[in-house]
C-alpha positions as CSV (number, residue, x, y, z in Angstrom):
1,X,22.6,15.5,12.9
2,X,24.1,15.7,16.0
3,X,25.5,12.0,16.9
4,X,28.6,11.3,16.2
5,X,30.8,7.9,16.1
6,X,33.3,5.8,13.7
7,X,32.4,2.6,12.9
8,X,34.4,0.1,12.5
9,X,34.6,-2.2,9.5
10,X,34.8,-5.4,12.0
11,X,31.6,-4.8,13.2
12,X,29.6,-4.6,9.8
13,X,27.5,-8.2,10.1
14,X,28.5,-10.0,7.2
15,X,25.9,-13.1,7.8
16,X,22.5,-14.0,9.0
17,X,22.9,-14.4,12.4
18,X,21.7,-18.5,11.8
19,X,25.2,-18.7,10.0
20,X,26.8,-17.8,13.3
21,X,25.1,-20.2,15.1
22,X,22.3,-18.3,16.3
23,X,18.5,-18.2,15.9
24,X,16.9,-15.0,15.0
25,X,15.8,-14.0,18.4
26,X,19.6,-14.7,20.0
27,X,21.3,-11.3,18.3
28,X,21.6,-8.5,20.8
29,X,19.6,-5.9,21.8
30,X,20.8,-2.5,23.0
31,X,18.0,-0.6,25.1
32,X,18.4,3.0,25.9
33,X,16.1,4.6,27.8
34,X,16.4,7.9,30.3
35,X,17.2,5.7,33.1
36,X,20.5,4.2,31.2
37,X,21.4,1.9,28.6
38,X,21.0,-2.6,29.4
39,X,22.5,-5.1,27.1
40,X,20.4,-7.9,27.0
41,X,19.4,-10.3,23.9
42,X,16.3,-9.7,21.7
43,X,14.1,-12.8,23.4
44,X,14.4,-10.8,26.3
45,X,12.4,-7.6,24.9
46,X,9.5,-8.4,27.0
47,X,11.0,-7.4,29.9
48,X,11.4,-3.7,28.7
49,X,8.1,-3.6,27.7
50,X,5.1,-2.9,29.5
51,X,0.8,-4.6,29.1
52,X,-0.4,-1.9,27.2
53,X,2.6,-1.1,25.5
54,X,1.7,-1.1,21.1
55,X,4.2,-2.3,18.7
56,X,3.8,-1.4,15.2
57,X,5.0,-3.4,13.1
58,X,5.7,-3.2,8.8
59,X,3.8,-6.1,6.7
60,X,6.2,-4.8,3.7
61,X,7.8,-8.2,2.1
62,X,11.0,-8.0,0.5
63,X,11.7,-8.2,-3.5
64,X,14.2,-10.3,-5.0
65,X,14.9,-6.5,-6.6
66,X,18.2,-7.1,-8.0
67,X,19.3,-8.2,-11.1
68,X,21.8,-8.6,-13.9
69,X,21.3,-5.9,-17.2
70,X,22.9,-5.7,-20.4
71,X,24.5,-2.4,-21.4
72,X,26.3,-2.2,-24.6
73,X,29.4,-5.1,-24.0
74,X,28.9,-5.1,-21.2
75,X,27.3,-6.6,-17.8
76,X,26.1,-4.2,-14.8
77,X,23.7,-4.3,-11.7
78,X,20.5,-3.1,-11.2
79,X,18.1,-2.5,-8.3
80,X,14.8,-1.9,-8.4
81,X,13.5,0.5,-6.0
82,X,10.1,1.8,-6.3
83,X,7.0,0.8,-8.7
84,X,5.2,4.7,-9.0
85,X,1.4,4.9,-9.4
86,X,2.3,4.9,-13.7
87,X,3.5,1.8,-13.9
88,X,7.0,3.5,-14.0
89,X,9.8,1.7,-11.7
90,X,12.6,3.9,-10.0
91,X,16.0,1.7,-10.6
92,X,19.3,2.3,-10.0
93,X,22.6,1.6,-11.7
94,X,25.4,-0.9,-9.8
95,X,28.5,-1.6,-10.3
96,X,30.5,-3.5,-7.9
97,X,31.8,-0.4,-6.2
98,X,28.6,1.3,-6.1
99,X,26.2,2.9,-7.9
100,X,26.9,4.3,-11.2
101,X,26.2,7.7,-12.3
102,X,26.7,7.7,-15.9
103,X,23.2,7.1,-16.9
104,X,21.2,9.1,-19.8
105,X,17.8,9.7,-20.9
106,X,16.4,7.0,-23.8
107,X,18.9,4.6,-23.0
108,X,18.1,1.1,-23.2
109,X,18.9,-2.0,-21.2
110,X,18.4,-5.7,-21.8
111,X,17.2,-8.0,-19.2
112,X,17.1,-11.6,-18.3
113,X,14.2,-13.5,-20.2
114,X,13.4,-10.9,-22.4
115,X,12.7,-8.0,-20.5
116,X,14.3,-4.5,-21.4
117,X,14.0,-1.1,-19.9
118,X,14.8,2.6,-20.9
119,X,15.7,4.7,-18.5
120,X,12.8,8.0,-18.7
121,X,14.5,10.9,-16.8
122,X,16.3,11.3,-13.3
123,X,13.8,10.3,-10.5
124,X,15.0,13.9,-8.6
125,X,16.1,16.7,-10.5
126,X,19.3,17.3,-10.9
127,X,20.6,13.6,-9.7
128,X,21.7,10.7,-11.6
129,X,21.5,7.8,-9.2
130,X,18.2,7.1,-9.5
131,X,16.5,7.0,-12.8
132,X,12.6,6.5,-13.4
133,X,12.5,3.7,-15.7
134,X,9.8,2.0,-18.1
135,X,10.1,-1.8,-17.9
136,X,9.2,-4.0,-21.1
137,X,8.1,-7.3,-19.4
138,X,5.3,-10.0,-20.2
139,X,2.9,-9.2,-16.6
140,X,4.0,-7.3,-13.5
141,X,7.0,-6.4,-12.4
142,X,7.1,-7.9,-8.9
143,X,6.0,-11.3,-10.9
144,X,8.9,-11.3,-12.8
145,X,11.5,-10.3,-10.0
146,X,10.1,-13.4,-8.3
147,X,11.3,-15.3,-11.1
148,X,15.0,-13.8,-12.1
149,X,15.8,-11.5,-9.2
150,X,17.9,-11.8,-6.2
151,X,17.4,-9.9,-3.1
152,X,20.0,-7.1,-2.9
153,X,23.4,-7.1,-1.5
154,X,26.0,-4.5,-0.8
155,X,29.4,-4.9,-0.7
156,X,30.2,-6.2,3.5
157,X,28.3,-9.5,2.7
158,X,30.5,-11.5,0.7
159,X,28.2,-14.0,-0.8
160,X,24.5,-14.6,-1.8
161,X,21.9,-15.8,0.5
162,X,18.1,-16.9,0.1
163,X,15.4,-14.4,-0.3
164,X,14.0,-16.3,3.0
165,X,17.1,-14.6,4.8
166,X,15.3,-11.3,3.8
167,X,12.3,-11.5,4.9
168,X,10.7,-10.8,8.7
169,X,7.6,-12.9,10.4
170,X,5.4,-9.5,9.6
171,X,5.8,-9.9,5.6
172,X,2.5,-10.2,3.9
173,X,2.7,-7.9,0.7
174,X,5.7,-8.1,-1.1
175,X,6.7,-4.3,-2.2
176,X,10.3,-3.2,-0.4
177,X,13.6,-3.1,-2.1
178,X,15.4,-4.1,1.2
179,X,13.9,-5.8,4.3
180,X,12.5,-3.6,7.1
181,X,14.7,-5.4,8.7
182,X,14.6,-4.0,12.2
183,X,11.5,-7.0,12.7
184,X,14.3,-9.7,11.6
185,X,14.7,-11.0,15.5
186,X,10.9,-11.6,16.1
187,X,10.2,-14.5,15.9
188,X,6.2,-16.6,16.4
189,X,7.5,-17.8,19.9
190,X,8.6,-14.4,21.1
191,X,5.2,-12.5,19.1
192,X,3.3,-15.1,21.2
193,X,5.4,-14.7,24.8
194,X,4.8,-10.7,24.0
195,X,1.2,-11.3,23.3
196,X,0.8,-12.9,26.4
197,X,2.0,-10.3,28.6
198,X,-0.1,-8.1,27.0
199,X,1.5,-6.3,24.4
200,X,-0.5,-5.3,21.7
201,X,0.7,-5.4,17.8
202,X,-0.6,-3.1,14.6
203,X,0.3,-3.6,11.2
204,X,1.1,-0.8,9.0
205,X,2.9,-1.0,5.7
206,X,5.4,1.2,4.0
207,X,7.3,-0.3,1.0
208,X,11.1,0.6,1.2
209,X,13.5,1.8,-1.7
210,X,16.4,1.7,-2.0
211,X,19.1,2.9,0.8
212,X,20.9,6.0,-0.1
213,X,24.1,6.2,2.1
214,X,26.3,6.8,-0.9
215,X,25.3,10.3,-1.7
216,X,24.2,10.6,1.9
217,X,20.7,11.5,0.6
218,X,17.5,12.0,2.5
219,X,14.6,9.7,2.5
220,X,12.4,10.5,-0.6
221,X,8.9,9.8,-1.0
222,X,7.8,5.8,0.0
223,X,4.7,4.1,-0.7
224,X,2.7,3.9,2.3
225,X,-0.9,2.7,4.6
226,X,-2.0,3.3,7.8
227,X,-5.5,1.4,8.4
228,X,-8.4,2.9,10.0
229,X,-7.8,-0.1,12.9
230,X,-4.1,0.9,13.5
231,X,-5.2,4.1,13.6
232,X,-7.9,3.6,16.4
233,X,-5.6,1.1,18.4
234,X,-2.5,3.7,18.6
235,X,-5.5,6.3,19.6
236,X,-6.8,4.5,22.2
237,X,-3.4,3.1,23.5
238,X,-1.8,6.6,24.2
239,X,-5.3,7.5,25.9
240,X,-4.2,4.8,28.2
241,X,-0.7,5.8,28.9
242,X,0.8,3.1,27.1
243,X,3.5,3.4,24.6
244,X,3.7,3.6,21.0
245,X,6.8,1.8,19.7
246,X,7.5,1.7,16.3
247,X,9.5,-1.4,14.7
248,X,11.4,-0.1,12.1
249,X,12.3,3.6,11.0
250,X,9.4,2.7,8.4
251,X,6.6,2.4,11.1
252,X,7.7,5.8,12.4
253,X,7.7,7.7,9.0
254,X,4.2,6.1,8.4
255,X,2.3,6.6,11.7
256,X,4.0,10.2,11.5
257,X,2.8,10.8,8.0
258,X,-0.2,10.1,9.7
259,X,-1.2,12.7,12.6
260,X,-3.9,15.0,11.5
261,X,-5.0,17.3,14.8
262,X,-2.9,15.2,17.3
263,X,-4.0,11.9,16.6
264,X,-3.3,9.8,14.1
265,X,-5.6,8.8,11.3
266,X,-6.4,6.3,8.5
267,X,-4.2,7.2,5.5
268,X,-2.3,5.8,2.4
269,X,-0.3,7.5,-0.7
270,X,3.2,8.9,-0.7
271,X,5.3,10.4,2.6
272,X,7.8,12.3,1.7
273,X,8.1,13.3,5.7
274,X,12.0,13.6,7.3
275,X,11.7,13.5,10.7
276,X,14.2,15.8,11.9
277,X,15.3,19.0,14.6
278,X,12.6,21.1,12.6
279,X,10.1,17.9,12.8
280,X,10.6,16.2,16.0
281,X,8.1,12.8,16.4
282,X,4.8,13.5,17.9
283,X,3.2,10.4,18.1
284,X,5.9,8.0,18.9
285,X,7.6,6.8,21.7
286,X,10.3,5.2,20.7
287,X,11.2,2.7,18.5
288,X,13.4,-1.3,17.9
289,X,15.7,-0.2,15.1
290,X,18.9,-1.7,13.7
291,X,22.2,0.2,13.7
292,X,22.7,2.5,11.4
293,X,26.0,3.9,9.6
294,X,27.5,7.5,10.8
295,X,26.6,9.1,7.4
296,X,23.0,7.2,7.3
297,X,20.1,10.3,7.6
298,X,18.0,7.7,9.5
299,X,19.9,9.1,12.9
300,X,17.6,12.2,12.1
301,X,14.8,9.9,12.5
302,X,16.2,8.5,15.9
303,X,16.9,11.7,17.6
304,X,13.5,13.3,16.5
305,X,12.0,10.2,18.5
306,X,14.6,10.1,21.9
307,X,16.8,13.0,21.6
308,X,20.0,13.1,20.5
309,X,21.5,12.8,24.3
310,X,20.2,9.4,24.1
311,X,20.7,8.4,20.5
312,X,24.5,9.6,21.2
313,X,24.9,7.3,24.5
314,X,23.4,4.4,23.1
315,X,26.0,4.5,19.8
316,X,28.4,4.8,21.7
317,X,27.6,2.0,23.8
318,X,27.6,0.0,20.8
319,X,30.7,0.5,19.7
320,X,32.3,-0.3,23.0
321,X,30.2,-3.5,23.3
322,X,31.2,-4.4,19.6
323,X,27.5,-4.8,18.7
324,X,27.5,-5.7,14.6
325,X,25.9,-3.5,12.2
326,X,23.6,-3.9,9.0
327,X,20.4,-6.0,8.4
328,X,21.8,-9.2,9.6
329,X,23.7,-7.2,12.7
330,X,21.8,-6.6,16.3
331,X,19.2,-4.8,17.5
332,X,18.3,-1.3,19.8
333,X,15.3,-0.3,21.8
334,X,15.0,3.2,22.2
335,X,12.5,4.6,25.0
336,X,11.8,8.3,25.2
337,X,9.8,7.2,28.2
């Protein structure tokens, strides 16, 4: 990873934007393309966009994945991340400083309502932030989290807000850990206004675990779909010299995931893709992406798609222009094209 910045700790957004007065359309937006970087505001993302021009967007909804667990005398956190194709849930351990690390195989949790879960066996070798976990719960999972869960929180946003807060105008299937939350801004008037000039939208959907920037981790493997129409649409688009921009780092690591021969294809499963120096993005063209944190391995993901040239001016834009960070911070658009 080549950009570099400090960030900070003023400009970590610590409340939906609405709380400052603001609709979710009025944060910022940061675009950076190879003719220079524009501050505008994200209504205004039509006028960087082109007819032609496909965003993909992530139909992932957010879980209310966190909740309180009994351990011994005691009270701690704990996130749900990922449900794996055996019923098996990756979780992880909280305390209020982060995550704890002092898990061990067989051990046994009580949850709210009469759940429990035993934590199975580190989820990758050799780590103990992430355990693969069986859950003990009267019907699904993602039925019960509706029902005792909150969504989760870290540490630079003081107090709870509504799972509402969480979720974007795409969310359809309930599945991600934490909000794709680079579609926060769009909103049905702006969808519409885009619509109209003739930008075209496809859904994908990649559920999210998750975040990792304690350990500084790479992205492990997500549950992902790319339909056969997507598929076609971003085919057909980039025969027409429009652009493929991806909304979200999750609509780039599942149209990537996809690319058989070139072009992308219908697909679903795992990715356990990093887009990187050795793995550069061949399909899109750039991407609407929150701001992410100088440790976070999503800048990877940024400069595989514009180059690190432009990822590096556009940070550093932000900083000077006090953009905010985080889920309920502003918004970049970056063009390689």
């Amino acid at each position: 990873m080549t950009t570099r910045f400090s960030l900070p700790d003023d400009l970590l957004a610590t409340a939906p934007p609405e709380a400052r007065g603001l609709a979710r359309d009025e944060v910022r937006l940061l675009t950076a393309s190879p003719e220079g970087v524009r501050h505008s505001t994200f209504h205004d993302l039509g006028e960087f966009l082109n007819p032609g021009d496909l965003l993909v967007v992530n139909t992932s909804g957010t879980l209310p994945a966190a909740v309180d667990a009994t351990r011994g005398d005691h009270v701690v956190g704990l996130h749900f991340s990922t449900e794996l194709d055996d019923g098996t849930w990756v979780v992880e351990l909280r305390a209020p400083g982060g995550p704890l690390l002092d898990g061990h195989e067989g051990e046994h949790l009580t949850l709210p309502a009469g759940a429990a879960l035993t934590l199975l066996s580190p989820h990758v070798a050799g780590q103990q932030r992430l355990w693969r976990a069986r859950v003990d719960v009267e019907g699904s999972v993602t039925r019960y989290l509706t029902l005792v869960g909150r969504p989760i929180r870290y540490g630079y946003v003081p107090r709870a807000w509504p799972l509402t807060d969480y979720q974007t105008a795409f969310a359809l299937e309930p599945g991600s850990a934490e909000m794709p939350s680079a579609a926060r801004p769009f909103t049905p008037e702006l969808v519409t206004q885009l619509v109209a000039k003739g930008v075209l939208f496809a859904p994908i959907l990649l559920h999210t675990g998750v975040s990792s920037p304690e350990a500084g981790e790479p992205p492990y493997a997500e549950r992902f779909r790319v339909p056969a129409t997507t598929a076609a649409l971003v085919n057909w688009v980039r025969s027409q010299g429009g652009r493929i921009v991806a909304v979200g780092t999750t609509a780039v690591r599942a149209l990537e995931s996809a690319v058989e021969n070139g072009e992308v294809t219908a697909a679903s499963g795992w990715t356990s893709l990093v887009l990187g120096p050795d793995h550069p993005a061949r399909i899109v063209d750039g991407l609407v992406t929150g701001l992410h944190t100088p440790e976070a391995s999503h800048l990877l993901l940024l400069e595989a798609v514009v180059g690190p040239d432009l990822v590096q001016r556009a940070y550093d834009a932000a900083v000077e222009r006090r953009y905010l960070w985080h889920e309920f911070g502003d918004v970049s658009l970056l063009l390689s094209r």
